[in-house]
C-alpha positions as CSV (number, residue, x, y, z in Angstrom):
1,X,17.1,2.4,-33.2
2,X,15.2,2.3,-29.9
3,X,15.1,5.9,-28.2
4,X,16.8,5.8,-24.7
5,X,13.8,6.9,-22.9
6,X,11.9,3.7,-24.3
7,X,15.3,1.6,-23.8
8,X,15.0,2.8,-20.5
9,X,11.9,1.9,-20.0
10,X,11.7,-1.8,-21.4
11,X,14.9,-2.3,-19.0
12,X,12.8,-1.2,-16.1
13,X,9.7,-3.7,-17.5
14,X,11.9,-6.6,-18.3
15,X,13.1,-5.9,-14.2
16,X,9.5,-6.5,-12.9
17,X,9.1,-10.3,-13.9
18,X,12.0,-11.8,-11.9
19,X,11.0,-9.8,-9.0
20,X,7.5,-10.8,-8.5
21,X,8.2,-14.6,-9.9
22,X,10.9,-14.3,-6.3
23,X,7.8,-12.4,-4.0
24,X,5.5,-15.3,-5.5
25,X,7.5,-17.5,-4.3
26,X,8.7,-16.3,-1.4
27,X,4.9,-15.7,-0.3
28,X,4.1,-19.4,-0.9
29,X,7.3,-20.7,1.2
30,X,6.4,-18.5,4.2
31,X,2.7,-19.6,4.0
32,X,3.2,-23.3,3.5
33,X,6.1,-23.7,6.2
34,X,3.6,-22.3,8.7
35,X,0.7,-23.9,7.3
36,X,0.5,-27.9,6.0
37,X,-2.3,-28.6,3.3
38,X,-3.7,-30.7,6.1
39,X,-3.5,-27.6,8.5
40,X,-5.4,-25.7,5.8
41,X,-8.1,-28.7,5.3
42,X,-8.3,-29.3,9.2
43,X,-9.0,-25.4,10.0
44,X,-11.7,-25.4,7.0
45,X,-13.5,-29.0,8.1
46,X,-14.3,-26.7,11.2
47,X,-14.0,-30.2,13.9
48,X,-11.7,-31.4,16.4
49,X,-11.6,-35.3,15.1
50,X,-10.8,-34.9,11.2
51,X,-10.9,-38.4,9.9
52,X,-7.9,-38.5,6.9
53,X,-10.8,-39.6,4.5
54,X,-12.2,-36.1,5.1
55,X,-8.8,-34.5,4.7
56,X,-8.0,-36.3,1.5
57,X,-11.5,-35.1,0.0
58,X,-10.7,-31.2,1.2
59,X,-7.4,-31.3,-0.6
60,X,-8.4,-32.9,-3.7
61,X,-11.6,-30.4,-3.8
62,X,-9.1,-27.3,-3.6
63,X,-6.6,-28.3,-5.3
64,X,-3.7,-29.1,-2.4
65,X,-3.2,-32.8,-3.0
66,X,-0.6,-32.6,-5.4
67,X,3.8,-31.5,-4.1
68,X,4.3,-28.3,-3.5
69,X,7.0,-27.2,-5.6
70,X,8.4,-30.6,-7.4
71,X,6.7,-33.5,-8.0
72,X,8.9,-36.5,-8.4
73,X,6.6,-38.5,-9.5
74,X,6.0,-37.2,-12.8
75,X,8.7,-36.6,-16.0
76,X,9.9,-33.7,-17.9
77,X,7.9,-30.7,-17.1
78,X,5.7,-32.0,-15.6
79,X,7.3,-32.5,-12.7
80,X,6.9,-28.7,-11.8
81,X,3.9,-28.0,-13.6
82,X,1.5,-30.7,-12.0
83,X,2.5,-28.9,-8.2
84,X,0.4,-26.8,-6.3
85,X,2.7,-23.6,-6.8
86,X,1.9,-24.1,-10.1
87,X,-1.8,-24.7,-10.0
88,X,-2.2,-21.9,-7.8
89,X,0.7,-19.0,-8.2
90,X,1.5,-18.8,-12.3
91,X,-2.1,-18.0,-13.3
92,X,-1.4,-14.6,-10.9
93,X,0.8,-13.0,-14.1
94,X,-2.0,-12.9,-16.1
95,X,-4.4,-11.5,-13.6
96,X,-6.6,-14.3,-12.8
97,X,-6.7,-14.7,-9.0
98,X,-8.8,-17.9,-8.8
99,X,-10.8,-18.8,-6.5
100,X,-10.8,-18.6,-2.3
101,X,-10.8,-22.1,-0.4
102,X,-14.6,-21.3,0.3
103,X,-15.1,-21.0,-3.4
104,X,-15.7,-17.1,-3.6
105,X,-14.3,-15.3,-7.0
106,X,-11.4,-13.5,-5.7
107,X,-11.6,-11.3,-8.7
108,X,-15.2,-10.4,-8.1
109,X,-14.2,-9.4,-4.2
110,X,-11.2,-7.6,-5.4
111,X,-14.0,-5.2,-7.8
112,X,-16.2,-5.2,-5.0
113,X,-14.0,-4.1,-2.2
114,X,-11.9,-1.6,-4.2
115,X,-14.6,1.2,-3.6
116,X,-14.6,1.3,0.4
117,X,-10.7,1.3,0.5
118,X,-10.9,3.9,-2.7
119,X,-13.4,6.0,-0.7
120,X,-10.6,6.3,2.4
121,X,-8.1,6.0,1.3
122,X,-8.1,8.8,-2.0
123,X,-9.5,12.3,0.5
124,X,-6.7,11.0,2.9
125,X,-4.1,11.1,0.2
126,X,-4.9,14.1,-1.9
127,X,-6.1,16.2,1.8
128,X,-2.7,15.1,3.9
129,X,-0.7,16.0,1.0
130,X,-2.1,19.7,0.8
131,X,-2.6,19.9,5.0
132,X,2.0,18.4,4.8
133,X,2.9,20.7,2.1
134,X,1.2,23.6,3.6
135,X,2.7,23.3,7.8
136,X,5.9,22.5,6.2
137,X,6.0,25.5,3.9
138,X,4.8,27.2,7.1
139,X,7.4,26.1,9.3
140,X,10.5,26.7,6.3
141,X,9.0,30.1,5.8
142,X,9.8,30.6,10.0
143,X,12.7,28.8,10.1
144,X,15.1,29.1,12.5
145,X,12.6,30.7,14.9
146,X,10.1,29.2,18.2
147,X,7.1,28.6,15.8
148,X,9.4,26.0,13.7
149,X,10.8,24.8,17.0
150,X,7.5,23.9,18.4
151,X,6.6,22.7,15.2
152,X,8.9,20.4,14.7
153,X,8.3,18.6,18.1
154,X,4.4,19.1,17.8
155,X,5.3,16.9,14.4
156,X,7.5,14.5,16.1
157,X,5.2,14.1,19.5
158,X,2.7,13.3,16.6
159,X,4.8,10.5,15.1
160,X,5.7,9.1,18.3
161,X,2.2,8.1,19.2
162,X,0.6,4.7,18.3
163,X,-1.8,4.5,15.2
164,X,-3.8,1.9,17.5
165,X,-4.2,5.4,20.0
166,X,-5.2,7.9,17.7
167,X,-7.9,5.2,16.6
168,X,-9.4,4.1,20.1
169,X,-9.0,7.5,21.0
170,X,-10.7,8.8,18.1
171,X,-13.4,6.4,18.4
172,X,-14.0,7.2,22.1
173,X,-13.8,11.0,22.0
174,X,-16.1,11.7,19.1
175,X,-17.9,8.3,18.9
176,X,-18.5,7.5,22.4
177,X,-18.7,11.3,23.7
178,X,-19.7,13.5,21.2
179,X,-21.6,11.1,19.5
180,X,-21.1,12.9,16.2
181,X,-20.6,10.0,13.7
182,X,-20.7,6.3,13.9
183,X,-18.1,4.3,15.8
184,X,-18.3,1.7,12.9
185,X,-20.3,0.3,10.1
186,X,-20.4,0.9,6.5
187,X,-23.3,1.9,4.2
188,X,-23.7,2.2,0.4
189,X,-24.4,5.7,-1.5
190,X,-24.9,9.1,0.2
191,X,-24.9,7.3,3.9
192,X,-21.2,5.8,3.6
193,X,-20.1,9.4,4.5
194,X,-20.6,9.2,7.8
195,X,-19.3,6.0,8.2
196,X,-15.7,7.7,6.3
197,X,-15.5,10.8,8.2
198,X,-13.7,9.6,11.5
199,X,-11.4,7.4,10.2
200,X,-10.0,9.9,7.3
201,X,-9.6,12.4,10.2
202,X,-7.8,10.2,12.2
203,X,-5.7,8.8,9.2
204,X,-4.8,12.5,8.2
205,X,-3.4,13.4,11.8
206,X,-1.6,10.5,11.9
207,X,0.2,11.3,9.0
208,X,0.9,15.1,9.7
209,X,3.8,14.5,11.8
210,X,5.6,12.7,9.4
211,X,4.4,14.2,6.6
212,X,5.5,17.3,7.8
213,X,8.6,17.1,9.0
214,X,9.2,15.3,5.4
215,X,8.2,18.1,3.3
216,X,10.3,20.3,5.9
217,X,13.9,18.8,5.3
218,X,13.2,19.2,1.4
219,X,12.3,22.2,1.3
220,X,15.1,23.4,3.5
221,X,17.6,21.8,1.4
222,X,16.5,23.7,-1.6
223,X,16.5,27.0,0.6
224,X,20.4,26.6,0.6
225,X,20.7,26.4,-3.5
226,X,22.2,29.3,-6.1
227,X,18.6,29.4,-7.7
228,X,17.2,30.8,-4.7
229,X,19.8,33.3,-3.9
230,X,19.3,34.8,-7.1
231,X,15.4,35.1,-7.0
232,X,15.7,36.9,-3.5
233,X,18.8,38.9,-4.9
234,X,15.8,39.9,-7.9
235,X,13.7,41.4,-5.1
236,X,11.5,38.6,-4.7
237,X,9.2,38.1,-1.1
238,X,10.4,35.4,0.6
239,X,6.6,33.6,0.5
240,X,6.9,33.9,-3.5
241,X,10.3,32.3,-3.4
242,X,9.1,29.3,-1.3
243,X,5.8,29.3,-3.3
244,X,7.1,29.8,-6.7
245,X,10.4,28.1,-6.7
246,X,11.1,26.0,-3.8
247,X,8.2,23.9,-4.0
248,X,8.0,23.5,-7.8
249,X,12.0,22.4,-7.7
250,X,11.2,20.2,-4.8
251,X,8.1,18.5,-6.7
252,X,10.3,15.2,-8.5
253,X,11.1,13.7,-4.4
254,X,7.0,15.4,-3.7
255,X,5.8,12.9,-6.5
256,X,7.9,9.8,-6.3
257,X,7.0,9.8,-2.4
258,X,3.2,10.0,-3.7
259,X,3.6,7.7,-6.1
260,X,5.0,5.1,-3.7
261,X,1.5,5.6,-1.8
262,X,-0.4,4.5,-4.9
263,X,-0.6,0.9,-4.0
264,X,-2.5,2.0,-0.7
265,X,-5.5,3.1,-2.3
266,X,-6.1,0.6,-3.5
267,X,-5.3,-2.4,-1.0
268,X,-6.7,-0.4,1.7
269,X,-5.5,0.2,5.3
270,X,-5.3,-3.1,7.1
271,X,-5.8,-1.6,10.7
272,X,-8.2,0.8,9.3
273,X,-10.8,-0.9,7.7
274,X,-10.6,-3.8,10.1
275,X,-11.4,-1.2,13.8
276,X,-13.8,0.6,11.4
277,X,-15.6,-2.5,10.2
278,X,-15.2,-1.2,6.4
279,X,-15.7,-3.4,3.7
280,X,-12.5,-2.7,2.0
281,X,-9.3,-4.8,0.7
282,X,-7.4,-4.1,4.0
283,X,-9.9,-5.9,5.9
284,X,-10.1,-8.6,3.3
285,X,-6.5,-9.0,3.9
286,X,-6.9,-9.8,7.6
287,X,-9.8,-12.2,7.2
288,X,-7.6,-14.4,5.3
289,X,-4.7,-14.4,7.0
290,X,-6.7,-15.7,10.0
291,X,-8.6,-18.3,8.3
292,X,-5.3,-19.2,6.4
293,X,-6.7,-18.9,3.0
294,X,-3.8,-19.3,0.5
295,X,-5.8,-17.9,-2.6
296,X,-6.7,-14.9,-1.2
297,X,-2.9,-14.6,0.7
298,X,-1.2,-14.7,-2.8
299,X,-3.3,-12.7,-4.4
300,X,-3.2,-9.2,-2.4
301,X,0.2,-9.8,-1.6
302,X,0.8,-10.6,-5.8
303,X,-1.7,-7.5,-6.0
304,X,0.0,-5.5,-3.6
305,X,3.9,-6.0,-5.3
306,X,2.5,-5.2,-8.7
307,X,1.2,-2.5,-7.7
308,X,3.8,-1.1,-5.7
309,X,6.8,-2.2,-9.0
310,X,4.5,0.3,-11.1
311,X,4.9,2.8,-8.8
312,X,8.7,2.7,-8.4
313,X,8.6,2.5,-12.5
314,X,6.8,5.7,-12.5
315,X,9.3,6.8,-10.0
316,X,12.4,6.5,-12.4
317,X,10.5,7.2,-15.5
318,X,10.2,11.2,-13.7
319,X,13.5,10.7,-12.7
320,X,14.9,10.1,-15.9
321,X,12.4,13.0,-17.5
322,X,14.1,15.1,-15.3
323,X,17.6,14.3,-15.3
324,X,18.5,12.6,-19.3
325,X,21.7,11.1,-17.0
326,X,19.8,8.6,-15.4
327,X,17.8,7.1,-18.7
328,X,21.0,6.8,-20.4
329,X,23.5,5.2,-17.6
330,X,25.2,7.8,-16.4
């Protein structure tokens, strides 16, 4: 007899195939009703007069000449097997991205460009999550008074403003002015430092409003619970209450909201690496949208939905540590 716990988590497993087969193929309807095969081949030939000769060669080089979805033309399975979604989207579920239209590994970029994005995208996480925790444990602890009135519209003037200004105006305030790191540019080793340091800072206040105000409403809801009642009826100081108890109750909704996140570190942030000229998935994302290259599309978007499904699995498997209901239907 199968344990619950393991029931519970072969249901959640079994839940993950039919969800990214419907994101594969939703990806590769929206990008082939924008974008003909002879879009794609005309964009890649690079010239205004494409003879169809030229076109026909493209497409039969990278693998577009065939239907996308059914071919009529063939019998029996073939008839979905011997089609471009096939060709190009079911070799995704076992991890082999295939090559980009301008015949780069996809794999071998993926390795390569996991670092930069890793190297941002980690200090951002692990630093915003102590810098939240702490000005919201701040703000609980003075509840009800100016400093957590001010706070809370410091945190909400913060989430009102534009990524795109907290960027240009990071770039020309301590690029431009201060001339304290580089406005852009990546380097390998000790130097890529530098190169990190202004756009962690300016992800990390861009995520303290929202961050904060986050942690805030959880930890006032668990002010309001029995268990806290009777610590401060033991005696306790209201700082070891919040410190001791509050935040380790409020932890499960503090991890599953991290654990969301974890598909950002690795594919990068798109506007981030792209202002910041940095190497990383984010920006590799962009490039390919532009230059309409399918392979690379449907594999970060693949990448990115895998990713994120693990996450949300992790979710529920501490949901249903923490609460046996949940793991066994209730």
């Amino acid at each position: 007899m199968i344990a619950p716990m393991t029931a519970y988590i072969l249901r959640r497993l079994l839940y993950t195939f039919p969800i990214l087969v419907g994101i594969n193929l939703l990806t590769f309807t929206l990008f082939f009703v924008v974008n003909t095969p002879n879009d794609m081949a005309r964009l890649h030939l690079g010239v205004k007069r494409v003879t169809p000769e030229a076109i026909d060669k493209w497409k039969r080089e990278h693998g577009y000449n065939k239907p996308l979805l059914v071919n009529r033309q063939e019998e029996g399975k073939r008839k979905f097997t011997e089609t471009i979604f096939f060709d190009k989207s079911v070799s995704l579920f076992l991890f082999d991205f295939g090559h980009a239209d301008d015949g780069r590994d996809i794999g071998r970029d993926i390795q390569e460009r996991m670092g930069p994005s890793l190297a941002i995208a980690v200090p951002e996480l692990i630093v915003g999550l102590l810098i939240n925790i702490t000005a919201a444990m701040g703000l609980t602890l003075f509840r009800a008074t100016y400093i957590d009135y001010w706070g809370v519209v410091i945190a909400v003037a913060m989430m009102s403003i534009s990524f795109l200004f907290y960027i240009i105006g990071g770039q020309f305030l301590i690029s431009k002015l201060l001339h304290l790191v580089p406005i852009s540019g990546f380097d390998e080793g000790v130097m890529m430092v530098k190169f990190l340091i202004l756009p962690t800072i300016i992800g990390l206040l861009y995520g303290v409003g929202s961050g904060t105000r986050w942690y805030r409403t959880l930890f006032l809801e668990e002010i309001g619970k029995d268990y806290v009642r009777t610590a401060r009826a033991k005696g306790l100081s209201e700082v070891i209450v919040l410190f001791r108890h509050v935040l380790r109750n409020a932890a499960i909704p503090i991890l599953t909201g991290v654990v969301v996140l974890l598909p950002l570190l690795f594919l990068g942030a798109l506007l981030t690496e792209s202002f910041f000229g940095i190497p990383g998935l984010g920006s590799y994302t962009i490039d390919a949208i532009n230059s309409q290259d399918f392979g690379i599309v449907r594999a970060m978007v693949f990448l990115g939905s895998a990713l994120y499904i693990v996450g949300l699995i992790l979710t529920d498997i501490m949901y249903a540590w923490a609460d046996p209901r949940v793991r066994l239907g209730g």
